[in-house]
Structure formats: C-alpha cells, structure tokens
N, C-alpha and C positions, 0 to 999 in steps of 0.2 A: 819322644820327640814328635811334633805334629808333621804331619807329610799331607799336604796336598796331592790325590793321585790325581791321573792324568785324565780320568771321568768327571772328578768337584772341579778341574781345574777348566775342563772345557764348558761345564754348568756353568763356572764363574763368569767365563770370557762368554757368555752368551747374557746373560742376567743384566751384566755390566753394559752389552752394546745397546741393550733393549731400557735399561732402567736406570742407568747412571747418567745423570746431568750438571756438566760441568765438569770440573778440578774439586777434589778434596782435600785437606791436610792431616794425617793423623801422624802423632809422634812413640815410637818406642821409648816405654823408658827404662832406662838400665841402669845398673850399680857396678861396682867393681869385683864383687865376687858373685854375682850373680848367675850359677850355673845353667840355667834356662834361659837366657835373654837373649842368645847365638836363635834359638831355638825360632823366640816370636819374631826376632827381626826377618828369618828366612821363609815363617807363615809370613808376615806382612810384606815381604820383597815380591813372593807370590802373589799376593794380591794386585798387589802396585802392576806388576806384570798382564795380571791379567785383564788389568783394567787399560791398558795400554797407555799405563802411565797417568791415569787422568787422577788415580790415588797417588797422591805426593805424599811419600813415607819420610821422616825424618830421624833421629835419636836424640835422646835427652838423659843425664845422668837426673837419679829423682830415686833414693835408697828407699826411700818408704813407700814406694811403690812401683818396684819393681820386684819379678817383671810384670810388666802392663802395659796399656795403650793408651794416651790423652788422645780423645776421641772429640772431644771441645773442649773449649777454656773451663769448664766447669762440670766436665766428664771423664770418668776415667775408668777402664776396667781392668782392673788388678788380678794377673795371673795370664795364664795361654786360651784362649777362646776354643775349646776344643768341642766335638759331639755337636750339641742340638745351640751352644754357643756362639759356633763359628758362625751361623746362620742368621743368629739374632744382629751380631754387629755386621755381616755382610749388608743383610736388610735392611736394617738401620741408616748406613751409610747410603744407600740407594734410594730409600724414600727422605731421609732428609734433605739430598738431591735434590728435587722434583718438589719438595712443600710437602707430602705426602704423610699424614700422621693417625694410628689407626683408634686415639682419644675419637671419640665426637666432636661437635665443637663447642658443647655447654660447657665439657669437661676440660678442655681447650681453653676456654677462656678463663673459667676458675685457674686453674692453674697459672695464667698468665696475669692473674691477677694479684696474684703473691708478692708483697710489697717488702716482708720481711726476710731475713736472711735462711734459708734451712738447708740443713746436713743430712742428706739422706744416705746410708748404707745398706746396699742390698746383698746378701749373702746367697749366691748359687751353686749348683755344681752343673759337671756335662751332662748327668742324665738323669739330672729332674725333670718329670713331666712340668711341673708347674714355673721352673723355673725361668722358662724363655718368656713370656709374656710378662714376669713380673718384672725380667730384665729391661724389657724394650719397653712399658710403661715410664721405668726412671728413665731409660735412656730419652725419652720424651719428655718427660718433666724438666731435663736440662738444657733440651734443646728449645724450649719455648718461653723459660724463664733463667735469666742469668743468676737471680737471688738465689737461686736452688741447685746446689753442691750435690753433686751425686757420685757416688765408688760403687759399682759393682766389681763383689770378691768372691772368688775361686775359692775357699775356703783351703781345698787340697792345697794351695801353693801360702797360705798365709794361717797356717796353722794356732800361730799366737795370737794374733788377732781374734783369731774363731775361739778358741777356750778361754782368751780375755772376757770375750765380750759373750760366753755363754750359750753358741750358738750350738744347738741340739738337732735342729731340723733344717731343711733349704727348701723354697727360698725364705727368709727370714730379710724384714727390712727394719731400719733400728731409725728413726727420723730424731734429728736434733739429741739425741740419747737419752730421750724422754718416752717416747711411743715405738713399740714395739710389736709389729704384725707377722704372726706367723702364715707362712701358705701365699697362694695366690690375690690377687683381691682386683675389682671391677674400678674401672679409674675415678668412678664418681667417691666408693670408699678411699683409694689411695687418696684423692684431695681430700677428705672430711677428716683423714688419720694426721696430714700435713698443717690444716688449720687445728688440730686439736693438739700438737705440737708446739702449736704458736701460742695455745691461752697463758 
C-alpha cells in the first residue's frame, strides 16, 4: 500500500505553495474488484490535501484501467505512481500549472504540430533510472497536443497487457502499435519515432 510519510508529505505541501498555479482536476479510476484502488484514491486524497485542495480529486469506474489516474482527457497513468513515479506525476501536475515544459520549444512545436491521431503506450516501473523522463516526455506530448493518446503503464499492476504486448525491458514505448522504442530517448527522437508511426 503507498503511504505518504509525514517528511514527502511536508516536501508536497511546500512544492505545492511554491509551484502550483491554480486548481487541477485529476480523476481515479476504479472497477469493482479492484483491490488497489482504496489504495490510489488515499495516495491521491493526500495529495489533494496537501495541495490545500487546489488538486480536485474525483472517481470514475473505467475497468481497463484501473487502477489509475485520468490526468487529462488524453492521459492516463495505469497502476499506483509509486518510487521515482510519484515525482514524475507530482511535477507534471505543477509545471503544467505554470506553462512550464521541459521539451525545448523546437520540440514543442513538432509535437504541436501532429495533425494525425497517435496512441502512444509507455511501459515503466518505480525503479527505473530511465524510466521518469521517458514518462514525463508523453506526459508532455499529451498535454500540448490533444491528437496524441498517451497510457503510461506500471507493468507490475497490468501484467497481461506486459506479456501481450511483449514487453522485456522498461521503459519501452509502443506508438500507434507500429513503432517500438526501447530505453530512454531525447524529445527530438521521440517526435521523429511519432511521425515515422504516421508514414
């Protein structure tokens, strides 16, 4: 079970006064036998707390991905955000806030430039080194273009998915289920992997 102690929880409530701008909306989603989702709803009730409410938590029944977070209309991260995780989506949430995106803005704009529909899946775990940056790169691809579908998955909590679809190593990202990038990769490659998706 994820436990915010009372050291991440005062880090939160300090990050939050200094770097959160505005109200947020992020939604739990949960299923009916979902035995972890008590789990994320009381991470994310933390959060919401810590943020002194200015993160508006809500729930949503959503079976194929749960449990997990709709973090935008076209974001979602599937499984409990735990380790070097919890960090990516805290951050995420707080520089989305503020405009704050750590693309360039050549990269920026490629990206925003995507006219076509794309499915990106990225596959992480908590204690990949590489895995946070590759997360918070899609978590950027979704929040600056709506045509670009993103699920970052916990592999640990969606097992069938991860042997469906093959996955050996993290982070691993699968775009449109045509292009498949193992490892890390620099945002100007993640764009050129997205339009070579699209040919």
């Amino acid at each position: 079970m994820p436990v915010i102690d009372g050291v991440t929880y005062s880090m939160l409530e300090k990050e939050f006064a200094q770097n959160l701008k505005g109200e947020l909306k992020i939604c739990v989603l949960t299923s009916k036998n979902c035995q972890l989702c008590s789990s994320l709803t009381e991470l994310c009730r933390k959060i919401s707390e810590a943020s002194k409410g200015r993160i508006i938590v809500s729930e949503e029944k959503d079976a194929a991905h749960s449990p997990g977070i709709r973090i935008l209309d076209n974001l979602v991260y599937m499984g409990i955000p735990t380790g070097r995780q919890t960090w990516v989506f805290v951050n995420f949430l707080m520089d989305v806030s503020r405009g704050y995106y750590i693309m360039g803005k050549e990269a920026r704009a490629r990206v925003m430039g995507i006219g076509a529909p794309v499915q990106m899946d990225v596959y992480v775990s908590a204690g990949s080194q590489c895995s946070p940056l590759q997360a918070r790169l899609a978590y950027e691809c979704a929040a600056l273009n709506k045509n670009i579908s993103v699920r970052v998955i916990d592999g640990m909590y969606f097992p069938e998915i991860t042997m469906k679809n093959h996955i050996s190593a993290v982070p691993t990202t699968i775009i449109n289920n045509r292009v498949r990038v193992i490892g890390g990769t620099e945002p100007d490659e993640l764009v050129r992997k997205i339009n070579e998706a699209l040919k």
